[in-house]
Structure formats: C-alpha cells, structure tokens
VEXDREN-2710 file (C-alpha; in Angstrom, 1 decimal):
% VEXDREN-2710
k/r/px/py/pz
1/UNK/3.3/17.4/-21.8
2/UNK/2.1/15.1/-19.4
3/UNK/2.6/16.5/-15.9
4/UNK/5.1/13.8/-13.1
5/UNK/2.0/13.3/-11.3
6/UNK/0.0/12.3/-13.7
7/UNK/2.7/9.6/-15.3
8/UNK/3.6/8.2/-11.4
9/UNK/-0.2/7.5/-11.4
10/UNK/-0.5/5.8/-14.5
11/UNK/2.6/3.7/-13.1
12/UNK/0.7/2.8/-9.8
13/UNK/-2.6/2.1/-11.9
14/UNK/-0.2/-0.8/-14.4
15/UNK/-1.5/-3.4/-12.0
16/UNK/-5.2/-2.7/-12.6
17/UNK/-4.5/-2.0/-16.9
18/UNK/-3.1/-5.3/-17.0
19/UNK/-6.3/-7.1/-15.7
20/UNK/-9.2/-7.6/-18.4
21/UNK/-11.7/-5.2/-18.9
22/UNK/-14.0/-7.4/-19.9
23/UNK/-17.4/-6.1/-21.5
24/UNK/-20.6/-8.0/-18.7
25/UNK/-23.0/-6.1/-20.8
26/UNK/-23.9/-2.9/-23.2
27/UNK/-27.2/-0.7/-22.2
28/UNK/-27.9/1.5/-25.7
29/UNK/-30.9/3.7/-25.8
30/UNK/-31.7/5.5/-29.2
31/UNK/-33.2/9.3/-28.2
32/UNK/-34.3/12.3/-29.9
33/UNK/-33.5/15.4/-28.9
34/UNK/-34.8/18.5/-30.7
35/UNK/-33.3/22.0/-30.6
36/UNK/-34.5/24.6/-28.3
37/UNK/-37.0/26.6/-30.4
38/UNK/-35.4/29.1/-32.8
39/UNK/-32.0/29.0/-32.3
40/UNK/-31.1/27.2/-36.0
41/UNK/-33.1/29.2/-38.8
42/UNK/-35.5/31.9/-39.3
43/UNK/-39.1/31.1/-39.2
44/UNK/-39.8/33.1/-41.8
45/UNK/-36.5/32.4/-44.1
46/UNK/-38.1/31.7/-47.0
47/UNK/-37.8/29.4/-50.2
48/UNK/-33.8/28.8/-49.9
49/UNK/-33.5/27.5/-46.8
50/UNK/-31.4/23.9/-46.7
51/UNK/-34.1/21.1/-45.9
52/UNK/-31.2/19.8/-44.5
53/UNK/-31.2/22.4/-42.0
54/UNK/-34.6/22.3/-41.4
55/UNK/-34.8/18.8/-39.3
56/UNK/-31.8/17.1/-39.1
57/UNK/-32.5/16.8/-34.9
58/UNK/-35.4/14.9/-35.9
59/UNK/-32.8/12.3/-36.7
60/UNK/-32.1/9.5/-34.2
61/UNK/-28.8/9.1/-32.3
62/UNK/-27.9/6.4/-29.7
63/UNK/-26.4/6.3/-26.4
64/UNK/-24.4/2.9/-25.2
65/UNK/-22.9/2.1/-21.7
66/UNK/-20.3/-0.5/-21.9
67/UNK/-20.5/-2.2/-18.2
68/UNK/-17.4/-4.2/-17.3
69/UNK/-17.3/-7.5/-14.2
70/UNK/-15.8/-5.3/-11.8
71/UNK/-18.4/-2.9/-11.9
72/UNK/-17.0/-0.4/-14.0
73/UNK/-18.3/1.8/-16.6
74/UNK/-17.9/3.6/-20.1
75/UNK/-20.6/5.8/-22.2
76/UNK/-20.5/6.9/-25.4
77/UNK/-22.5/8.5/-28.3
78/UNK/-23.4/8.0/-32.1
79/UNK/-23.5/10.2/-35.0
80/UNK/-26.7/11.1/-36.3
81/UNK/-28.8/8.7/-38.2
82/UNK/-25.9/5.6/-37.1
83/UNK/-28.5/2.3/-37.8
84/UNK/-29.5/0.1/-34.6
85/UNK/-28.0/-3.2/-36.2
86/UNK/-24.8/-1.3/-36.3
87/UNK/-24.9/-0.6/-32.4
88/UNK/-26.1/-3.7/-31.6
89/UNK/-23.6/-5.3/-33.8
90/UNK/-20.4/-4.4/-32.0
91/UNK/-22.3/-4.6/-28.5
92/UNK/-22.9/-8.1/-29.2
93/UNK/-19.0/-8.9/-30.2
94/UNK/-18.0/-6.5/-27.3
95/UNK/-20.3/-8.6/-24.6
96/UNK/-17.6/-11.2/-22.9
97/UNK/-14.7/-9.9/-24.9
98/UNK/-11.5/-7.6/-23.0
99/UNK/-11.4/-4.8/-24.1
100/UNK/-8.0/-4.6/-24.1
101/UNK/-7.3/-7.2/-26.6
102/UNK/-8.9/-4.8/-29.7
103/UNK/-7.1/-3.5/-32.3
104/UNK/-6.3/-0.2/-32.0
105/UNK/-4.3/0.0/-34.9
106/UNK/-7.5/0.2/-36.9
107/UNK/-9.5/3.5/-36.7
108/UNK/-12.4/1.5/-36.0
109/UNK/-10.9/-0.7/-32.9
110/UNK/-11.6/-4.0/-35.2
111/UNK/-15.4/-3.8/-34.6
112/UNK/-17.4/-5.4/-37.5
113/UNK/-19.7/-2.1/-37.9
114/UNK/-17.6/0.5/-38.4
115/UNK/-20.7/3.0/-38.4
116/UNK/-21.0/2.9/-34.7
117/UNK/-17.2/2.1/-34.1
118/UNK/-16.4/5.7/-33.0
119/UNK/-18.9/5.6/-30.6
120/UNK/-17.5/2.8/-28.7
121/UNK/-14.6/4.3/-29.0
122/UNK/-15.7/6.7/-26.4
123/UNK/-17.1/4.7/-24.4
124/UNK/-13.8/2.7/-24.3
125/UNK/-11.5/5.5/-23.6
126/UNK/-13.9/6.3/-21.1
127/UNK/-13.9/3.4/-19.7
128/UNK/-10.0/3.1/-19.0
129/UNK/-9.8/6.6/-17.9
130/UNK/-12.3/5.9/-15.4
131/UNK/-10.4/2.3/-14.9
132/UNK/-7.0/4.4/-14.6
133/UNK/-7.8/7.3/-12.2
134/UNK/-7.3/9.8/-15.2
135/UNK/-8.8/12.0/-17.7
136/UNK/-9.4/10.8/-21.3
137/UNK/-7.1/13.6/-22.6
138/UNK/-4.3/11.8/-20.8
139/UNK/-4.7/8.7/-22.9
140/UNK/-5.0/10.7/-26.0
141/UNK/-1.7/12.6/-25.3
142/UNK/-1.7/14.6/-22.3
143/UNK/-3.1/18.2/-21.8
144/UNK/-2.0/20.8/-24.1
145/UNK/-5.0/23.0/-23.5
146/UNK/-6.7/23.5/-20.4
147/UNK/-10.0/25.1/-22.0
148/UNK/-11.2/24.6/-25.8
149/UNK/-12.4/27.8/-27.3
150/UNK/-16.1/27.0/-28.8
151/UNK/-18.2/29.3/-31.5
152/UNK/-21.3/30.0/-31.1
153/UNK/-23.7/28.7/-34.3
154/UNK/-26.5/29.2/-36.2
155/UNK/-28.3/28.2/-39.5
156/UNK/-29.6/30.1/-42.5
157/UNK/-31.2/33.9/-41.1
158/UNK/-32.1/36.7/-42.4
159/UNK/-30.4/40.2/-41.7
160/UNK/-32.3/41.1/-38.3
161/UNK/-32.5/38.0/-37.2
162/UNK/-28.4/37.4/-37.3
163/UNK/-28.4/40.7/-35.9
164/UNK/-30.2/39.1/-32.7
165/UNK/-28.0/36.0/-33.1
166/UNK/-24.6/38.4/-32.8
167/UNK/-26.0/40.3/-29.9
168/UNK/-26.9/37.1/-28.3
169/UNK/-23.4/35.6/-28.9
170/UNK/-21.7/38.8/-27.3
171/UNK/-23.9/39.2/-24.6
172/UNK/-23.2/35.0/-23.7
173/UNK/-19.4/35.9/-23.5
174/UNK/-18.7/34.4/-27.5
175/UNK/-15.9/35.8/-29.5
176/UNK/-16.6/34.0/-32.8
177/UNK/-20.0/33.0/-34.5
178/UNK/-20.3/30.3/-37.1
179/UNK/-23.3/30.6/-39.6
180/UNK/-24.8/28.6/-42.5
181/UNK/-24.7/30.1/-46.0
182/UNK/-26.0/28.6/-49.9
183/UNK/-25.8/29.4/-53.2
184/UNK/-27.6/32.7/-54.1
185/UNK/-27.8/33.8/-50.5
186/UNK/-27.1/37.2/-50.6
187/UNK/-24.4/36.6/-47.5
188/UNK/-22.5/40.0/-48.2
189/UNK/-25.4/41.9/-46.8
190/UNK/-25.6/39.4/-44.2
191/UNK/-22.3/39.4/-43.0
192/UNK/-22.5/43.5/-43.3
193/UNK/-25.2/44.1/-40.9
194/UNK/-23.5/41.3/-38.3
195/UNK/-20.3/43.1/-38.6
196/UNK/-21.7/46.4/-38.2
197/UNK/-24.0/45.4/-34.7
198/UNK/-21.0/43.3/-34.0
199/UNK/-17.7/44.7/-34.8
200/UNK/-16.1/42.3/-32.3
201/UNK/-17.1/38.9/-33.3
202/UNK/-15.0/36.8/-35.9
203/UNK/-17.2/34.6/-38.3
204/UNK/-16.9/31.6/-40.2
205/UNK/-19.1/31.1/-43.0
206/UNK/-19.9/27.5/-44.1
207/UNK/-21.1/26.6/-47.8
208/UNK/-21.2/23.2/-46.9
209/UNK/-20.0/23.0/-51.1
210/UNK/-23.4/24.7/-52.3
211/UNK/-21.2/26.3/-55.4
212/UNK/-20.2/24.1/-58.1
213/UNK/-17.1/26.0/-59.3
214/UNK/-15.0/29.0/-59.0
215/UNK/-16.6/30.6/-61.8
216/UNK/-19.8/31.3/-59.9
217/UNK/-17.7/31.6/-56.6
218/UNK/-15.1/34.0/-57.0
219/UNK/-17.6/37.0/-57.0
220/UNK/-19.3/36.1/-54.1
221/UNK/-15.5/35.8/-52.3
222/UNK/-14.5/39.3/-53.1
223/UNK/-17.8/40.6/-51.8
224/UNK/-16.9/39.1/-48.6
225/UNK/-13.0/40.7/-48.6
226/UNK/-12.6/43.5/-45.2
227/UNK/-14.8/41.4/-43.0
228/UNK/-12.9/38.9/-40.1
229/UNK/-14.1/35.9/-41.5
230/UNK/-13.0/32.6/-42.7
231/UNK/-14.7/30.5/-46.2
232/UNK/-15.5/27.4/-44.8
233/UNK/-16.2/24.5/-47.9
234/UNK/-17.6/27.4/-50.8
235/UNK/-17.1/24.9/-53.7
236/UNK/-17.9/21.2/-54.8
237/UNK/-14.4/20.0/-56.6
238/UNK/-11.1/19.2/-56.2
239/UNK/-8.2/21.0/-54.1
240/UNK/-7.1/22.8/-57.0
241/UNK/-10.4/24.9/-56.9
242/UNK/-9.6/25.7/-53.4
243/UNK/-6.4/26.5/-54.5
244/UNK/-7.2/29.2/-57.0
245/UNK/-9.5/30.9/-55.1
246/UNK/-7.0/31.1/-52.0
247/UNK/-4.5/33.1/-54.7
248/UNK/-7.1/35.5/-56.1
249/UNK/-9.0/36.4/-52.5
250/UNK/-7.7/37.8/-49.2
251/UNK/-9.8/36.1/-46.8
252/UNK/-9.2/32.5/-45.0
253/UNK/-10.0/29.3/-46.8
254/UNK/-10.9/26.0/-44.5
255/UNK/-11.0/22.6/-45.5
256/UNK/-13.3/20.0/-43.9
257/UNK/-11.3/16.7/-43.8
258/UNK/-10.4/13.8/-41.5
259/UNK/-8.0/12.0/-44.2
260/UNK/-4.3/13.2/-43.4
261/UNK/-3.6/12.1/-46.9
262/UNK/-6.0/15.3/-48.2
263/UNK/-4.5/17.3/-45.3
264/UNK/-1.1/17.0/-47.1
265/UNK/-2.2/17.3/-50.6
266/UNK/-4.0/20.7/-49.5
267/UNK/-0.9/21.7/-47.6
268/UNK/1.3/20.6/-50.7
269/UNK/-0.8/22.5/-52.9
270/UNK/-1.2/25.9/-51.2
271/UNK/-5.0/25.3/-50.9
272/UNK/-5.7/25.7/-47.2
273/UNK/-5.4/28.1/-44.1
274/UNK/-7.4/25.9/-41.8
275/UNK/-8.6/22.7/-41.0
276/UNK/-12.1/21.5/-39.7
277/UNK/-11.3/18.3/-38.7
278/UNK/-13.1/15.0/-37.0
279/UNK/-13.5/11.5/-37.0
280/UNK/-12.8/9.2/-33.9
281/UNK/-10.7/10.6/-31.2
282/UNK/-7.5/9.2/-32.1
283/UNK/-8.0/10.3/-35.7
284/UNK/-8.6/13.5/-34.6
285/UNK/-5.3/14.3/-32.4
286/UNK/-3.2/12.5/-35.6
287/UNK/-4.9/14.7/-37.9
288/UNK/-4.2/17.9/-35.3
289/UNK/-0.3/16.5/-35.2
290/UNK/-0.4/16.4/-39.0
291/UNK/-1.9/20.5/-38.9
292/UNK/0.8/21.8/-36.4
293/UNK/3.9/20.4/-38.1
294/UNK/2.3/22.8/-41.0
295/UNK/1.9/25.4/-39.1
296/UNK/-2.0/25.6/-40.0
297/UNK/-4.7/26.0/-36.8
298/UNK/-7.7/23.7/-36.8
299/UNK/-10.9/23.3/-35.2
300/UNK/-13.0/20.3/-34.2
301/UNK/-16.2/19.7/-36.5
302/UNK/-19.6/18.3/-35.7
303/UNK/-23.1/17.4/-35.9
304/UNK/-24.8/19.4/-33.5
305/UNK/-23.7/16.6/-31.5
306/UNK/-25.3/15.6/-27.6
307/UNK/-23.4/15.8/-24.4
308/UNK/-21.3/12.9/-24.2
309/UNK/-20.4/13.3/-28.0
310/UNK/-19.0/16.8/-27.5
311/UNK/-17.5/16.1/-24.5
312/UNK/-14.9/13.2/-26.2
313/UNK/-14.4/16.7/-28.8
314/UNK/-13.1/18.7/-25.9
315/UNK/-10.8/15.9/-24.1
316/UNK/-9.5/15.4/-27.8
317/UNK/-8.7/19.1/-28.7
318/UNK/-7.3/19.6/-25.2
319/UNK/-4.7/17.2/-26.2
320/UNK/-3.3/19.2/-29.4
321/UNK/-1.6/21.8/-29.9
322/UNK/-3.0/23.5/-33.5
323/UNK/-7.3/23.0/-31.9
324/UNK/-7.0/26.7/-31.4
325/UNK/-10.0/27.8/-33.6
326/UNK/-12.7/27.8/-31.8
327/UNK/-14.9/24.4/-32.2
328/UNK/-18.6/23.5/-33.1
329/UNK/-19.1/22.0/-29.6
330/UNK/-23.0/23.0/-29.8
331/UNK/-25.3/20.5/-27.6
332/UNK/-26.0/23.3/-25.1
333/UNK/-28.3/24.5/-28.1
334/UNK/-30.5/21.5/-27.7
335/UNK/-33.1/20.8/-25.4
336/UNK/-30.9/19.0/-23.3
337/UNK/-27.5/17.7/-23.3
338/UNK/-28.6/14.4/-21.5
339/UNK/-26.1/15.3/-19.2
340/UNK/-25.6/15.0/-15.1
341/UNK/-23.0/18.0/-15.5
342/UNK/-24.2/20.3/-18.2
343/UNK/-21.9/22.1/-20.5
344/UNK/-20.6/25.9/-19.4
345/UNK/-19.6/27.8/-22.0
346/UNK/-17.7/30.9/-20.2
347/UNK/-16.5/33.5/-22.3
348/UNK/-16.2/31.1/-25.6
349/UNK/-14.2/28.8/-23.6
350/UNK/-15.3/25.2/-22.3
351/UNK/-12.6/24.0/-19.3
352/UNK/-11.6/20.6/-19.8
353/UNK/-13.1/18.6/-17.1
354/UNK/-9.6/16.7/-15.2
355/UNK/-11.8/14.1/-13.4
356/UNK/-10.9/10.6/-14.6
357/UNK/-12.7/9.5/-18.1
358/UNK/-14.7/12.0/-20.3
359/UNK/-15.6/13.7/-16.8
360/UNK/-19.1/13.4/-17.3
361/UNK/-22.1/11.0/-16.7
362/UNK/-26.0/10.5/-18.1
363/UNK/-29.0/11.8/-16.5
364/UNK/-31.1/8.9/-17.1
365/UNK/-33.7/10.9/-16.0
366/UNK/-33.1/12.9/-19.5
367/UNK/-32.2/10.4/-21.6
368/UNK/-35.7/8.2/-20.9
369/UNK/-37.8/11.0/-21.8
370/UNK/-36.2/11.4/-24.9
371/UNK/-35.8/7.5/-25.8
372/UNK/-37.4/6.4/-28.9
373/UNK/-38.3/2.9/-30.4
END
C-alpha cells in the first residue's frame, strides 16, 4: 500500500510530471564483465559441463543513460548478447522525443527494437522516479516488501566443490542456494553431500529442460524426494509433462515463464508450485499479481545480470506481494557491479533502496575499464 506521504508527494510533484521529459541525448557503452574466478563451475568438472555455462560473461551487455533538457537523468541495462543496432535504434527515436508521450500500453513502450526495449524501460522509470522525488517501486505499485530475499548460485560442481559452495553460502548469511544440473549428472549424490554439510540451506535445482520427457525424468525426481528442494525446468515439453510428474513426486515443481497466459494454463492444469518469472518491470509485477491471486510464490529470474539490471529486479519484487522466493539477483558474483553503491547481501536479504529512482548510480570509473568496441 502506498504510504500518505508518499501519495501527498506525488501530488506536489503533478506540476513537474506534466512538463516534458524530453530525451537531449542517450550515452550507451557496451562492457564486459567476467565473473570473479571460480565462483560458476568446477575447474576440473569434466566432459558434461554446459558450454553454455562455461562463458556466457564473455557475452556483451550495454549500459544507456537517457539525459533529459533540464538536466535530468535515467540509466539502464541490457540483456546479454542485446545487438548495438537495437540500442542505438531506440536511442535515436528517443533523442528529442517526451518521454511521456510513449506507449505504455505496449510491453515494449512503442520502441521500434524491442530487444533493447526493457532496458529503456529502466532507464525511464528511473528517470521519473528521480523526476518525482520517489523510488521506482512506487511507480510500479508501491512497497509491499521492504527487503527481497536473494539465493546464492552456482553452476555445474562436483561433490566437494558444492560442499565449499554450501559452507560459503552459510557462512555469507544465505538461507537458499540455487545450482545448475543436466542430463546424466548424477545430482542425487550431489544434493546428498550439500544437504548433509548443510542441513540448513534450501535448494533449487535448475535443468534448464536438459530431459526430453518424463520417461527418463521421473527416476531422477524420486531420487531427489526427502531433500528441501524445488525442480526448476527438468523437462523439454508441454505443461502436461510438468503436470504428471507434479502427481507422481513429492517435491516442488517451478515453471520459468513471463506469459500470464502459460501462468494460467499451468495453474488450470495443476502443473506448477512456483513461478520463476521476468521480463520488463511492468511485466513482472502483472505476472506477480497473476501468482498471488493463485496463491502460488514466485521468484524473479535472470541472467547473471550487472548492477543496474538487478537493481530494477529488486524495486520490482519489492512491489508484489507473492516475490517471496528468494531471487537470482547475482551481479555481486562478478567482477564488479559497475556500481557507485554496491550490492549488500545481509543474511539473504537485499533492502530496497527508498532514495528516488532505482537508488543507484554508475561508477564510470568501472564501467570504462570494462567498455568494449
């Protein structure tokens, strides 16, 4: 609910919403920033490890700062791998235009390259906040949750070396860990020897769809039945699939969507006890709204995502109510965040910054020694 306060200042700011906030310029710098050493996969893993997992923060992401004629400004962040003529495509039709005239009916604002959209999108929403005197989470819907629980993560390990990762987790004030898993890994022994140096921690464990069926599924899930843990993804195929394995195993099933329209199939269906959910901000919270009038928690998705990304994550779970799984907010596992204020992760909680916009800025000091061409 949005607090008196906050609504009498968003009254007092009506003069300054209803002048134009119109776009002088956009700064975008494309940057990679690696992972700090060791902390996705075992060096030693072996032949079965995801090539995805391997160098996917070799992959380029840009930042953009929208800069508006009465000196104000907006940042905001890519996906992974987002094309420059995409970014530079909606920073050209942005340049001169108000942003308040765009369409937010449309997911993507009305920008003519949607790849990048969401990133402007932050920046935007940004922008205003910082325009308005208030937090991004106030535009979004107000402040449901004053901290956003996070997991700590990992990649594909083998049995000592999650052991390390559990201890690490505990000893950094985690509650729930969040690791990779593919077909023929044998994950029961994995999960064993993390529950057994870490009794405490809850885990999800993400297929990312490596099995094609419940055939060559279903064993694998009753290995895994005793353990607090949740299935993330296990199986290429429809919701049915999900479905069936739901009835035949006691452990959690979650389903990585941002289409309310496959939120309420699953839901319909029986297929689903949570939701890992993303896309743009306002997608997000509508696809939160669409989980709490089911009853069904959710957590907020990523990329292994930068500062700026993550941070338009937290201001958007801290504005639903069902974001109460704790959330791949991971950039304090890169090199650098790129960020003035760096994350704190304190006891697997992140507390939502209440300083108007996303409540944090770029240390262009970071991002121009990791800009690319």
């Amino acid at each position: 609910m949005m607090h008196r306060r906050h609504f009498l200042s968003l009254l007092a700011a009506a003069p300054l919403a209803a002048k134009p906030l119109r776009v002088e310029r956009v700064e975008i710098w494309k940057v990679v920033v690696r992972m700090k050493p060791g902390v996705v996969n075992s060096e030693n893993y072996g032949p079965g490890l995801d090539p995805g997992l391997a160098n996917f923060d070799q992959v380029p992401k840009h930042l953009i700062r929208l800069h508006t004629s009465d000196g104000l400004t907006g940042i905001g962040e890519t996906g992974r791998g987002v094309d420059t003529q995409s970014v530079e495509a909606n920073a050209k039709f942005l340049t001169g235009r108000d942003l308040l005239t765009l369409d937010f009916s449309q997911a993507s604002l009305g920008l003519p390259a949607r790849a990048s959209s969401d990133a402007y999108e932050i920046a935007l929403y940004d922008l205003m906040g910082r325009s308005l005197g208030v937090p991004v989470h106030t535009l979004l819907g107000g402040l449901h949750q004053p901290k956003v629980a996070v997991t700590y993560w990992t990649g594909q390990r083998t049995e000592q070396d999650y052991i390390m990762i559990a201890e690490r987790a505990l000893s950094q004030g985690f509650k729930h860990l969040k690791i990779k898993a593919r077909r023929y890994d044998p994950i029961e022994k994995r999960v064993a020897a993390i529950d057994k140096a870490a009794p405490s921690l809850t885990l999800t464990v993400d297929f990312n769809r490596s099995y094609p069926d419940v055939a060559t599924f279903l064993p694998v899930a009753k290995r895994l039945e005793g353990y607090k843990l949740t299935i993330e993804d296990p199986i290429r195929g429809d919701l049915n699939a999900l479905r069936q394995l739901r009835e035949r195993v006691a452990v959690p099933f979650a389903l990585t969507t941002a289409s309310t329209t496959v939120m309420m199939e699953a839901i319909r269906m029986g297929a689903v006890d949570m939701f890992n959910l993303g896309g743009p901000m306002r997608t997000f919270v509508e696809t939160c709204q669409v989980a709490s009038a089911a009853g069904i928690p959710a957590w907020h998705g990523s990329g292994v995502e930068l500062g700026v990304r993550d941070m338009s994550f937290i201001q958007a779970a801290a504005a639903t109510r069902s974001c109460t799984v704790p959330s791949d907010t991971l950039c304090w596992l890169r090199q650098s965040d790129l960020l003035q204020q760096p994350f704190k992760v304190v006891d697997g909680y992140i507390e939502v910054p209440r300083t108007p916009g996303l409540g944090v800025d770029l240390d262009m000091d970071a991002v121009r020694r990791h800009q690319v061409s």
